[in-house]
Steps between C-alpha positions, in 0.01 A plus 500: 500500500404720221858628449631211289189532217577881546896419380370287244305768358788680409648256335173510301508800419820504374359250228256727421196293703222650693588346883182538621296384195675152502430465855154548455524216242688274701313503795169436266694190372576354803143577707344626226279143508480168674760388241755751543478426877567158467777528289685743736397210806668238256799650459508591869458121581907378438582827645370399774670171557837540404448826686498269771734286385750819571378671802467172703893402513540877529389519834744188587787779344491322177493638134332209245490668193408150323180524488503534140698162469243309765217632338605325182588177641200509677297558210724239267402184807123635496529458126660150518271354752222689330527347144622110587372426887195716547274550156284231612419657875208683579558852543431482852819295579665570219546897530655450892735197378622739180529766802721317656718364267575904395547574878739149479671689195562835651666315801745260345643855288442670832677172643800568299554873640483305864719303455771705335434797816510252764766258404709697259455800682425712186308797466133415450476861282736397225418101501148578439479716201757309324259211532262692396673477171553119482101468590429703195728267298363164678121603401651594173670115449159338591281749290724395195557130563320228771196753556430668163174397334535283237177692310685887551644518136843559668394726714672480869225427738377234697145310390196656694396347839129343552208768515481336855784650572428841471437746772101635499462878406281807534234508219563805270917475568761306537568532848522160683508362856892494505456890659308354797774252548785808493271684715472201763874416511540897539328491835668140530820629485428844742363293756756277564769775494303731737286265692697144568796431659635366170470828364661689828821283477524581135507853541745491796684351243485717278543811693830371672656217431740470777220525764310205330809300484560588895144379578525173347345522213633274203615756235579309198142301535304775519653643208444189314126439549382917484709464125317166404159634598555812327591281191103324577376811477670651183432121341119555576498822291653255239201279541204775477679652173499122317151431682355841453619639226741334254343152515809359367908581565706758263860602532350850581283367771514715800755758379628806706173397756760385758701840483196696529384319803843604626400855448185451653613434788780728540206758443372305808769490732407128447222509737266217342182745492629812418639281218137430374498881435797519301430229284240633451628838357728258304258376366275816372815605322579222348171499311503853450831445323296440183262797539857679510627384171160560350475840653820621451693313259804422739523074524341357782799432662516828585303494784789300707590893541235524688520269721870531598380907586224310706757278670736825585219696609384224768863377613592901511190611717540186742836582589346886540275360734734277720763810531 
């Protein structure tokens, strides 16, 4: 595991930057203090769920690479219901009904990839991340017209939602309850697959088609409902980011979260708890991207380096280990 930091410290060097030095500094800014800690849990938190939103069609034998796209939709219904239907709830009712109308989000864009694998017979793979596009466009028409704020000085972005709205958080960070909810549909999620018989015919599925189709099973509805509750789950990432963090909805909302969560659980051989790990380790080096740019002058983007070398290094030792 420590090979991929160890290739990235030659790339380091060749920039003239002490490897181990801005280690030392990035670890310290990610569990350095409580804060730190909850930042890197924060970030984990989407990973998490459009993780999910990935490895659970996977083990049907499907690639949905939309959760990008259904984490936006999910967040843009959160946003409508939370600003015109649900200001006046108490937080109590109102956090699980803006919950839902995110999951309700994620599955209509989900709904769309369905529909165009199971009656147009078209690759799930391509039809997703093309409408991952026209989400980013969609949020983008209702940031600048029927949902901007009135009081944003022309700025695109949706008014605030109630204070009720918001999801509780940690005293001393701004870690909220949303990463209790990704950890719970985590465990959700891997006990169904491994432990139901819901879960058994969906990875008979997805380990050979032809022997599901033999047995009975119906093919094309299957498909169907694993891709709209993978769309729930990427539009309740949607959700936690307006609820937990943005408080209102911006074109940039959510960006690149749903392609990371794709990584995450490649990294994961999109088992739903080894996912939880992954994210995780996401997560630290996504906030450690800005030690980086401190420490060493290279832009934070940088650090995407280091996480495809982490991604190699995982898929390359797990095919090591099956041979």
């Amino acid at each position: 595991m420590l090979s991929p930091f160890v290739v990235y410290g030659l790339f380091l060097l060749c920039y003239g930057v002490n490897p181990v030095d801005l280690y030392v500094s990035m670890v310290k800014s990610t569990f350095g203090d409580l804060y730190g800690l909850g930042e890197v849990l924060l970030k984990a938190t989407p990973f998490v769920l459009t993780g999910l939103a990935a490895a659970l069609p996977a083990k049907a034998g499907l690639v949905n690479v939309g959760g990008e796209g259904q984490l936006a939709i999910g967040a843009l219904f959160a946003t409508w219901f939370g600003v015109f239907y649900l200001g006046e709830f108490p937080a109590w009712l109102g956090i699980p009904l803006m919950m839902i109308a995110g999951a309700l989000g994620g599955a209509v864009w989900a709904g769309l990839v369905a529909v165009l694998k199971v009656k147009g017979r078209l690759n799930e793979t391509i039809t997703s991340v093309l409408l991952n596009y026209v989400a980013t466009f969609t949020v983008g028409f209702f940031v600048h017209g029927l949902l901007k704020d009135p009081e944003s000085f022309n700025w695109p972005f949706s008014p605030e939602i109630s204070s009720s709205l918001r999801l509780p958080i940690v005293d001393g960070t701004r870690l909220h309850i949303g990463f209790v909810v990704a950890l719970a549909l985590a465990a959700i999620v891997w006990f169904v697959l491994s432990k139901t018989r819901l879960g058994f015919r969906i990875r008979v599925l997805g380990s050979n088609r032809l022997a599901a189709q033999r047995a009975g099973f119906n093919i094309n509805k299957m498909y169907f409902w694993v891709l709209i509750a993978a769309g729930m789950l990427a539009g309740i990432a949607g959700m936690i980011e307006i609820a937990g963090i943005e408080g209102r909805l911006r074109a940039s909302t959510g960006v690149n979260f749903g392609y990371l969560g794709f990584l995450a659980a490649m990294m994961a051989w999109n088992n739903p708890l080894r996912l939880i790990v992954t994210a995780f380790l996401l997560g630290m080096i996504s906030v450690a991207g800005n030690t980086l740019e401190i420490g060493s002058g290279l832009p934070s983007s940088s650090v995407n380096i280091l996480m495809a070398l982490v991604l190699f290094f995982i898929l390359g030792s797990g095919r090591w280990a099956k041979r």
